[in-house]
C-alpha positions as CSV (number, residue, x, y, z in Angstrom):
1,X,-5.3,94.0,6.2
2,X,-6.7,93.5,9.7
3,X,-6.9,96.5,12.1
4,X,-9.6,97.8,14.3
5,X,-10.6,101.5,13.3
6,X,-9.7,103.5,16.1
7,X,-12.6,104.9,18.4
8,X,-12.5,108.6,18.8
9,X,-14.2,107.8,22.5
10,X,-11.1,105.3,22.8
11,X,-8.4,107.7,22.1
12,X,-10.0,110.5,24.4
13,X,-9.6,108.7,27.5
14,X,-5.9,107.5,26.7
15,X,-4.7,110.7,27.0
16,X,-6.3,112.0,30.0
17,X,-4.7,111.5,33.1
18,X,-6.7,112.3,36.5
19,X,-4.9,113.4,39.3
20,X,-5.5,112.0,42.3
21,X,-7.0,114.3,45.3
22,X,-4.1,113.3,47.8
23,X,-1.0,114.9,46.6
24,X,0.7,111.7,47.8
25,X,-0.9,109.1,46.3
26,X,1.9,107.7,44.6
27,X,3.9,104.4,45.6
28,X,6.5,104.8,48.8
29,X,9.3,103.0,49.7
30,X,10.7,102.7,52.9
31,X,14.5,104.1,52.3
32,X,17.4,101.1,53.7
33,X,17.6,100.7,57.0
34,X,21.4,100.7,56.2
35,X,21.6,103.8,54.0
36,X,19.1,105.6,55.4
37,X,17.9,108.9,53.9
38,X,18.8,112.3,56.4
39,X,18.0,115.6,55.6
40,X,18.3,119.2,57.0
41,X,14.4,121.0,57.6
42,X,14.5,124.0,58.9
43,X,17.7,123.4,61.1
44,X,16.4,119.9,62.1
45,X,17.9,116.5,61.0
46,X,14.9,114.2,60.2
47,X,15.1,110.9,58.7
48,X,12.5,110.3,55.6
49,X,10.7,107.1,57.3
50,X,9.3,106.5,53.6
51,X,9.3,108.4,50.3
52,X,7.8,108.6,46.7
53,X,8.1,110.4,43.5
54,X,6.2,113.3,44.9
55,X,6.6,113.5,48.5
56,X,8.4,111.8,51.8
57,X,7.2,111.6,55.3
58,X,9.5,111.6,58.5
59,X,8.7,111.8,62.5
60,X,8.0,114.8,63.6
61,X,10.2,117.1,65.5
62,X,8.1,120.4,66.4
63,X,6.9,121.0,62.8
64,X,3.1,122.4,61.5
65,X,1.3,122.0,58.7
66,X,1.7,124.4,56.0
67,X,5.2,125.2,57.0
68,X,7.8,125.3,53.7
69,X,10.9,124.6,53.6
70,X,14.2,124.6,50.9
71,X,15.9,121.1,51.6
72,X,18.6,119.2,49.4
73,X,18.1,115.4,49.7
74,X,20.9,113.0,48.9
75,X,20.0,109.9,47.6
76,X,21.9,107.3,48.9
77,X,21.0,104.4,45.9
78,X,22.2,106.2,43.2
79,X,24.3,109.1,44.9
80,X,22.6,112.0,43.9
81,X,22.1,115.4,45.8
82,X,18.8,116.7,44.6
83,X,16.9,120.3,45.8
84,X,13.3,120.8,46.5
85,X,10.3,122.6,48.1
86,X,9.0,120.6,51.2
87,X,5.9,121.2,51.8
88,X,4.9,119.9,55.6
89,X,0.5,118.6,54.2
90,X,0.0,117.9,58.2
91,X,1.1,116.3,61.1
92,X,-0.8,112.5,61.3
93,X,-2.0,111.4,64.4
94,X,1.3,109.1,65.1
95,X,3.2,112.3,64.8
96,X,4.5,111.7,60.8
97,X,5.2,114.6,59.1
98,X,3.5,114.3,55.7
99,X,5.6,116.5,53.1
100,X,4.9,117.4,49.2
101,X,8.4,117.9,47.1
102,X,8.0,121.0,45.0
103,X,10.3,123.4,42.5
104,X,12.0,120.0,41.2
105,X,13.6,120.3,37.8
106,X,13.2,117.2,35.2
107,X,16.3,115.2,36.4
108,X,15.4,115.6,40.2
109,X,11.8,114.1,39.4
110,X,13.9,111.1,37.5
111,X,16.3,110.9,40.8
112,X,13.7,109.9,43.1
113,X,11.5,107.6,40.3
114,X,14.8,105.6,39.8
115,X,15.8,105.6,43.4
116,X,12.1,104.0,44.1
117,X,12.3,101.8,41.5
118,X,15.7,100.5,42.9
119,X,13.9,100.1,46.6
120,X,11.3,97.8,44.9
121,X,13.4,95.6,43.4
122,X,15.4,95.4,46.4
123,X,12.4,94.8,48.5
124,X,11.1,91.8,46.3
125,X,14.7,90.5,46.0
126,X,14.7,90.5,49.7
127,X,11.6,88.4,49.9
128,X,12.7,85.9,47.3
129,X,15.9,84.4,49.1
């Protein structure tokens, strides 16, 4: 038989996983234009001007950084409600709110990867025709 012994170096490095130092470096999608994504923070309706498996950003309407908020987000793709931390990172200089999602169980996590996925395909289906 033909196999390459396995390199104790090799395997080391396939299991560790770095985490980035932005919280939201991770791929976003800009939600449909058509089914756009609204949500309640703090008593505020925003709508998320992009999101990703672990956070979302919208225009800011008198919000701080730090600033924490419960919020249930429903996912207009695959029509799913999902709850969550939001955690308001900062306020950019073109007045975006930049938000971490916390406290998400399993299927909430899977929610959002699936509704980006969708948005992708979308997105390169659109530029195809």
């Amino acid at each position: 038989m033909f196999w390459k012994k396995k390199n104790k170096k090799d395997e080391k490095s396939l299991r560790i996983h770095k985490v980035p130092d932005d919280p939201r470096q991770a791929f976003r999608v800009v939600p449909d234009p058509e089914e756009p994504i609204n949500l309640d923070v703090g008593g505020k309706s925003v709508t998320v001007t992009e999101i990703s498996s672990n956070g979302l950003a919208f225009l800011n309407e008198g919000f701080s950084g730090n600033e924490v908020f419960k919020v249930k987000i429903f996912l207009p793709k695959i029509f799913t409600e999902i709850s969550a931390s939001l955690k308001i990172l900062r306020v950019d200089s073109e007045g975006v709110c930049v938000c971490l999602l916390k406290d998400m169980d399993a299927n909430a996590e899977d929610a959002i990867h699936h509704y980006v996925l969708l948005r992708q395909k979308d997105d390169l289906q659109s530029r195809n025709i």
